[in-house]
N, C-alpha and C positions, 0 to 999 in steps of 0.2 A: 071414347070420342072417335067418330070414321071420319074419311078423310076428308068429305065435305062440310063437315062442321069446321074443319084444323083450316080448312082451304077458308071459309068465310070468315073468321077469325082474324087471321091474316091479313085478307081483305080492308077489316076494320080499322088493323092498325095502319095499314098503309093513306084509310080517310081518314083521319085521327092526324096522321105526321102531316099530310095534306092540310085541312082546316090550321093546326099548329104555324105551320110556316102561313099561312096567308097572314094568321093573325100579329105574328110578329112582322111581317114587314107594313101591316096596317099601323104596328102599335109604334114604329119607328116613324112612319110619314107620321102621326098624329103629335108624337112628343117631337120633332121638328117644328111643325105649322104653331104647337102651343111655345114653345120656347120665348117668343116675344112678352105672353102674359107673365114672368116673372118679375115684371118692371110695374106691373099693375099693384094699388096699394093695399089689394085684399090677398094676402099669401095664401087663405087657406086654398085660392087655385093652381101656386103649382105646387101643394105638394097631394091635393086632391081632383085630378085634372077632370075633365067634363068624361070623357070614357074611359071612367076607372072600372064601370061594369062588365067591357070587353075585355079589357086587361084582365080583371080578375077572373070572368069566363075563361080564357085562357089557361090562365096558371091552372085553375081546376084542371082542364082536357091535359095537360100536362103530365099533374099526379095521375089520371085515370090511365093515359099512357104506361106510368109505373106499374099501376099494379097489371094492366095487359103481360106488362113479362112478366109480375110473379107470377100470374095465371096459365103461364106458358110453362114455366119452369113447374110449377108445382102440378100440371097434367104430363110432363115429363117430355113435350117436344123439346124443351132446350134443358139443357145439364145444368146444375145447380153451379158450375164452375163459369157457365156460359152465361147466361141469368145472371148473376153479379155480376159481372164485369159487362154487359150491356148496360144494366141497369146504373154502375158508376159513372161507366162513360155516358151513361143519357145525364146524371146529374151535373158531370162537368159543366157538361153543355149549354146547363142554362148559364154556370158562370160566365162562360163567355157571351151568352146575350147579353146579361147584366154590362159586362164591358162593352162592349158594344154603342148602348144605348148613349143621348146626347146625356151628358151633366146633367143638366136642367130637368132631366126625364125622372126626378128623383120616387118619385112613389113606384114607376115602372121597374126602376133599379132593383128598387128595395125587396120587390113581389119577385123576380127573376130570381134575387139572390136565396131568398126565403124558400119560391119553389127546389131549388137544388138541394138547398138545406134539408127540406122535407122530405126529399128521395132519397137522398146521402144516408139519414141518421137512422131511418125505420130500414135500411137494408142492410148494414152493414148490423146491425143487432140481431137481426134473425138469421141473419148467415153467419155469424157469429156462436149466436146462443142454439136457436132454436134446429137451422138447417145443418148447421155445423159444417159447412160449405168453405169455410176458408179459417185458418191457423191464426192463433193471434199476433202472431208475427206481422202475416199477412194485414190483416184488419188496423195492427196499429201502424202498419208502414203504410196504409192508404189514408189515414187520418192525418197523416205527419204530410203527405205528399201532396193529398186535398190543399189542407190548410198554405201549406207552400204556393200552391197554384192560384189561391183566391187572392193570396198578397199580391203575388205576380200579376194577375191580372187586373187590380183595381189599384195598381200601381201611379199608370200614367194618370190618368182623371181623380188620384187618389178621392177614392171610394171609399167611405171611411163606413158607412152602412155595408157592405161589402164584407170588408175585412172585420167588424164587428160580429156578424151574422156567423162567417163562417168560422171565427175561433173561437166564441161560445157554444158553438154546435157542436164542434171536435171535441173542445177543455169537456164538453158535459159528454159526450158520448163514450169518450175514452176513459172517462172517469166511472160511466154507469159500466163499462166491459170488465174494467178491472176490478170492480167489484162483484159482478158477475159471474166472471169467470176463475174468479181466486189465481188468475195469471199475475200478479205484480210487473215482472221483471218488463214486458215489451209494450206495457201499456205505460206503465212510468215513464219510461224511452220517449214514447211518442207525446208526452204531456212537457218533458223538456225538452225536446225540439219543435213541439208549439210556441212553448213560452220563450225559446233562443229567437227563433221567426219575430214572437213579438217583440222581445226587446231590440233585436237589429230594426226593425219598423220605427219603434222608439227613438234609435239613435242616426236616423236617419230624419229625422222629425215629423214620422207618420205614425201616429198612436190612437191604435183603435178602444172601444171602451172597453173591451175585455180581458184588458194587461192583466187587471190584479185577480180577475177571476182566472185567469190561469196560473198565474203563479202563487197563488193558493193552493190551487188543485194540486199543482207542484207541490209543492211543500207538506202538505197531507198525505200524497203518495210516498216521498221519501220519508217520512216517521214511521209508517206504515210496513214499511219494507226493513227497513232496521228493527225497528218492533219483532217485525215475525224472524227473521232471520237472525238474531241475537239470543232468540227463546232460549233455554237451557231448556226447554220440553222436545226444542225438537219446531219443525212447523207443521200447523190445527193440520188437523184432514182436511182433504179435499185442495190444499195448496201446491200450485207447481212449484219445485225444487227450484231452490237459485243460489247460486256457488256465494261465497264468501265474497269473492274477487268482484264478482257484477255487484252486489251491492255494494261493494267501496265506492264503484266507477260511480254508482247512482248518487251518491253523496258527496262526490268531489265533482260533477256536472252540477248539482244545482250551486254549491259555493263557487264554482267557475263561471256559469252564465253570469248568475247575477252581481255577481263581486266587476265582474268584466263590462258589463253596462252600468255600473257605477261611475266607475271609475272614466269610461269612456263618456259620459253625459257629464260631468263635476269636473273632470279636470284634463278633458281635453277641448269639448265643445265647450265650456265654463256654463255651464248650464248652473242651476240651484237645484239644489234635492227636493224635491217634493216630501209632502208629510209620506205619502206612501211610498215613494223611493227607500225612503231611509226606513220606513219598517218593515221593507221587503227584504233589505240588504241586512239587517240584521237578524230577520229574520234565518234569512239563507245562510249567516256564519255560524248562527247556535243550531240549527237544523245540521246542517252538514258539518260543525264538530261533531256536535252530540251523537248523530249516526254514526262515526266513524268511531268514535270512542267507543260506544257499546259496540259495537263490532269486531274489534280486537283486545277489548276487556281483558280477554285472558291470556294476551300476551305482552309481557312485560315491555318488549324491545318494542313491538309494533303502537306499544301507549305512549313510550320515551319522543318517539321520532314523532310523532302526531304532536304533543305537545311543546315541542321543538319548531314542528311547522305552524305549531297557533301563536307560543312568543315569537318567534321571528316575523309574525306577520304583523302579533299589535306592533312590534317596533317599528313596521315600515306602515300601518297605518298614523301610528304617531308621526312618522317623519310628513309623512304626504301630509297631513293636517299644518304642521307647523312652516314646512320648507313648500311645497306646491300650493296645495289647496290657501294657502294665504287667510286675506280677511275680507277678501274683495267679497265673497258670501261669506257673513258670520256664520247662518247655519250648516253651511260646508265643511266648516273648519270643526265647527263640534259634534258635528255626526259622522267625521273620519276620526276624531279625537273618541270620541264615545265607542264606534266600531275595535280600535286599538284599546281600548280598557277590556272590553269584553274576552280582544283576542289574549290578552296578559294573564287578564284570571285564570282564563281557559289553559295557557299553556306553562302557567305555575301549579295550575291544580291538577292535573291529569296527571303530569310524570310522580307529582308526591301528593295523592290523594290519600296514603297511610299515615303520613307522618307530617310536617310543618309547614307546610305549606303557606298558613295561615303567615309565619315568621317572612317571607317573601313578600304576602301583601304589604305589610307593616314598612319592609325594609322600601318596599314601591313608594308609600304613601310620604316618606319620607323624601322620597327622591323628588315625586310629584310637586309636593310645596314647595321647596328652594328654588327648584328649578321655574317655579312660577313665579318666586317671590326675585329671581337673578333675571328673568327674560319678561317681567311683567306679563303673563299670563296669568289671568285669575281660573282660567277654564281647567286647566292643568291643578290648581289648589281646590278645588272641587271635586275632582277624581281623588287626589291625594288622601281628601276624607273620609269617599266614598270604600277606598280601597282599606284603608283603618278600620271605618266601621265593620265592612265582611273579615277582616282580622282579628277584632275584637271575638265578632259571634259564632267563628268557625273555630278558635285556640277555646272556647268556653269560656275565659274569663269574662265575659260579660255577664254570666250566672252568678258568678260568686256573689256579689254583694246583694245578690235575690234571694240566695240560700242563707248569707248572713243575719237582712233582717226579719225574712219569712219563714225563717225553717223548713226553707225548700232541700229539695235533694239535691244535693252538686259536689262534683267532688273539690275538695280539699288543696287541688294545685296549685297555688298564687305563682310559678315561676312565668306560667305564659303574659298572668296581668303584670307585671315587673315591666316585661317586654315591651306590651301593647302600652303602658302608662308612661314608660319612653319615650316610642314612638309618636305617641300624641302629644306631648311636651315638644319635643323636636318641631316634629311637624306644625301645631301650634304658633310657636316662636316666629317660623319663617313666614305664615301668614299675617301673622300682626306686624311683622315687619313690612311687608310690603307695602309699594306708595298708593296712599287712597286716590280713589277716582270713581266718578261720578256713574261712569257708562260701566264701571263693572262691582259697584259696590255690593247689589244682593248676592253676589258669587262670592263674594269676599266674605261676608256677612256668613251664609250658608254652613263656607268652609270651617269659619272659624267657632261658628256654632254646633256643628256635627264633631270637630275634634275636641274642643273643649267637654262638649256634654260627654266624649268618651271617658276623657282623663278624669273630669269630677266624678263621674259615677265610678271608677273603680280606684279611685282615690279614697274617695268616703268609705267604697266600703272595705278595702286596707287598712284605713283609720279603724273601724268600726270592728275591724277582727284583733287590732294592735291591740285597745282597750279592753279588749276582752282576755287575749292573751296575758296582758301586764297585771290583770286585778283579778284573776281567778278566784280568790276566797274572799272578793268586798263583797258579796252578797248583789249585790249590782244584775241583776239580768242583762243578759243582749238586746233586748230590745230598749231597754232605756240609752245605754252605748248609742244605738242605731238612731234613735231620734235626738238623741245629741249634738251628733255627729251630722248629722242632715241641717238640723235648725245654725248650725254654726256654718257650712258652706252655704245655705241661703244667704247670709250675710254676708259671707265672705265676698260671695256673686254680687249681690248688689254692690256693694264699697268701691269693688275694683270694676264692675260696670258703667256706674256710675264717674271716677275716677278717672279712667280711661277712656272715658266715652266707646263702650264697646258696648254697643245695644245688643246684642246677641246673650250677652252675657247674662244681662237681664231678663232675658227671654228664658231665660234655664231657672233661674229663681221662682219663677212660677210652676215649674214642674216639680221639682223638688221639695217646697212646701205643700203640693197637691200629695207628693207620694208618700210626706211625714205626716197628713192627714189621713189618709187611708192607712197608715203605717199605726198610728193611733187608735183608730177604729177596730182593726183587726187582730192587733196583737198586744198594745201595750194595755188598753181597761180589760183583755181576758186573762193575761198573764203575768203580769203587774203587780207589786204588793200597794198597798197605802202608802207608803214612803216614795219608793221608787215612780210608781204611777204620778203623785207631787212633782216631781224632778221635770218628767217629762211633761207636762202640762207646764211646770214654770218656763220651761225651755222655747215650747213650741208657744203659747203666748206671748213671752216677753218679745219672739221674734217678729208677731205680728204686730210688735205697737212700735217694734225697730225700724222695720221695712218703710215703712212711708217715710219715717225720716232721712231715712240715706239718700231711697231715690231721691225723696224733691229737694235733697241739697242742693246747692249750685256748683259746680265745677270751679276750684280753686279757692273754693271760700274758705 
């Protein structure tokens, strides 16, 4: 190109910036003079105003501005270092028209902030990827800064089309780089300090729509990064190296951000959790354990002290549930209760993920019920079961009586069920002691239907291995024992549900003759003699013609 090409070129952009600015101080007198029509009762004029056609001419001459520098940079009058950073700073730029413009000018806002959008995200991708113009350092520290700046400026008028625009342009640009560029470590970076940006917006009470798309994106970069940096292969080709230490940092920044705007929305401004608050927050505590777990996997002391730091935290989520967070929000109260279960599991099962851990939950589950059944908390006796249940089915004993009447595979161990069939007797007790009440009855119900259904099923099938143990040469099969022994705790359920008026209890009696019916089906007419096959058919019939009698007794008759 000679030099009077380069010289008329020039020229153009200089009419280009020309026409640009008229049209923006035309586009300011016009959303002025129209500002009155928002009072008018056909809306679709302000947000469609009578010269949207200029406006939108505009924003085009805009982008065409844009690509004038790439066309500059890529004949080589300007540096590819020079070229981006005209080109950002011309992006800025419209932000601040966008601020600028009156409130009411909301379609002009929106085209301003879009224009910048459209220059911002197709530049910083090819001086990224393609021109290879700037370091990903670089490109995620302008993502991070952009995004700062768009808050900033659509702060005062809060501009909430604004700050929408530009942290879904960042969350998604930052997100296509680091997949792009197999960079993790400064693209992650700059998607939580989007998402910190967002949530202090949040806790200031300006919440743009694209909170939870960023911290998504968050949250998918941190597995991502744990993922690859936990390999025992090593990290794929083509990935840059990231110490041990930066991904920690990555995994205790997302449990930081967002643990820290929990807690600052719930229980300092008393705000109420949102359904997505609370799946974001727990999201970010099994994300950033789990990351840090795998992470130091193979070191004993650095697994002790992490799970050290996850029980000490349910404790102090427990306490904030029960002493701060109050009842003034119920759902407060049990999504800081629910967070501290999570943290307890988490920080009894990492340091003894070899060995018993399980005996921990059980001893929790016990703790759970009394103390709900001494402070009336039924939310607390809920956990209690839940933590019995994953007790049950992490020590195994919840097999055994699978392998007793199916001839399943399991080993042979009854000392853990011994344990767990304590622990739910215990636990149990303290639930049915507690005082009924109307506002927490299904919790109660629940509880005492998840513990009990523990204790019967590995009762029955203790029963069902004794009988077999004590009659070794009656010719007797296990599975007659097995539908015995079922058909006799249906009843038992009923009598004492009935009895007690414990509806739950009843609720179990129908599971249990369903499973001595399939239990029939599949083992007793295949395996069965003539005799014995009689036994169990008198057993399971007579209990069908028992059942309705019990139920529809009357209580105290």
């Amino acid at each position: 190109m000679t030099e009077p090409d380069i010289g008329d070129l020039v020229r153009n952009v200089q009419d280009l910036e020309r026409r640009v600015r008229k049209l923006e101080q035309r586009l300011g007198e016009n959303a002025e003079t129209a500002a009155p029509v928002e009072a008018h009762p056909a809306g679709a004029h302000s947000l469609l105003p009578p010269n949207m056609l200029p406006i939108l001419g505009g924003a085009l001459l805009a982008i065409a501005g844009a690509y004038v520098l790439r066309a500059l940079t890529e004949l080589g009058v300007l540096s590819p270092a020079a070229g981006v950073t005209i080109g950002l700073a011309y992006a800025v730029s419209w932000l601040f028209v966008a601020a600028r413009l009156p409130v009411t000018a909301k379609f002009p806002i929106a085209l301003a902030a879009l224009t910048s959008v459209a220059i911002m995200a197709p530049l910083l991708w090819e001086a990224s990827t393609r021109l290879n113009a700037i370091s990903s350092w670089t490109s995620s520290a302008v993502l991070a800064g952009y995004t700062l700046v768009g808050l900033a400026l659509s702060w005062r008028k809060n501009l909430t089309v604004v700050t929408t625009l530009v942290s879904v342009s960042t969350t998604l640009t930052a997100t296509a780089l680091l997949i792009a560029t197999h960079d993790l470590y400064p693209y992650t970076l700059a998607l939580l300090a989007i998402g910190a940006a967002m949530e202090f917006e949040a806790c200031r009470g300006r919440s743009g729509g694209s909170r939870w798309l960023t911290a998504a994106a968050a949250d998918l970069a941190a597995i991502l990064l744990a993922w690859i940096v936990s390999r025992k292969e090593g990290l794929p080709e083509g990935y840059t190296a990231i110490s041990t230490h930066a991904a920690l940092l990555i995994e205790f920044l997302l449990l930081g951000i967002y643990s820290a705007s929990a807690a600052v929305r719930t229980l300092i401004q008393r705000h109420c959790f949102t359904v997505m608050e609370t799946a974001q927050t727990a999201a970010a505590l099994m994300i950033g354990i789990g990351g840090v777990a795998a992470l130091v996997a193979a070191n004993a002391t650095g697994t002790l002290a992490l799970g050290l730091f996850a029980l000490a935290g349910g404790v102090a989520c427990y306490v904030v549930a029960f002493v701060v967070a109050g009842l003034e929000f119920k759902w407060n109260f049990r999504a800081w209760a629910s967070f501290g279960m999570l943290l307890v599991l988490a920080g009894t099962f990492l340091p003894l993920s070899g060995s018993g851990y399980w005996a921990l939950w059980c001893g929790c589950a016990v703790a759970c019920c009394w103390t709900a059944m001494i402070t009336r908390r039924p939310t607390l006796g809920l956990h209690g079961a839940v933590y019995l249940l994953l007790g049950a089915l992490a020590s195994g004993a919840a097999a055994q009586p699978l392998s007793q009447w199916f001839a399943m595979e399991g080993n042979s161990a009854w000392r853990p069920a011994a344990l767990v069939v304590a622990s739910a007797l215990l636990a149990w007790i303290a639930v049915a002691l507690s005082a009924p009440g109307e506002t927490a009855r299904w919790r109660k119900q629940a509880s005492s239907f998840l513990l009990a259904a523990v204790f019967v099923w590995l009762a029955a099938g203790a029963a069902t291995r004794a009988l077999v143990l004590a009659y070794p040469g009656s010719g007797v099969p296990a599975d007659t024992f097995g539908t015995v022994v079922l058909t006799l705790v249906s009843v038992a359920l009923a009598w004492s549900g009935r009895r007690w008026e414990k509806g739950e209890l009843v609720w179990l009696v129908y599971g249990f003759m369903g499973l001595a019916a399939w239990k029939l089906a599949v083992r007793d007419f295949q395996y069965e003699h003539n005799l014995t096959l009689v036994v169990s058919l008198l057993f399971y019939g007579g209990t069908l013609i028992l059942l309705p009698r019990i139920l529809q007794r009357k209580t105290g008759g």
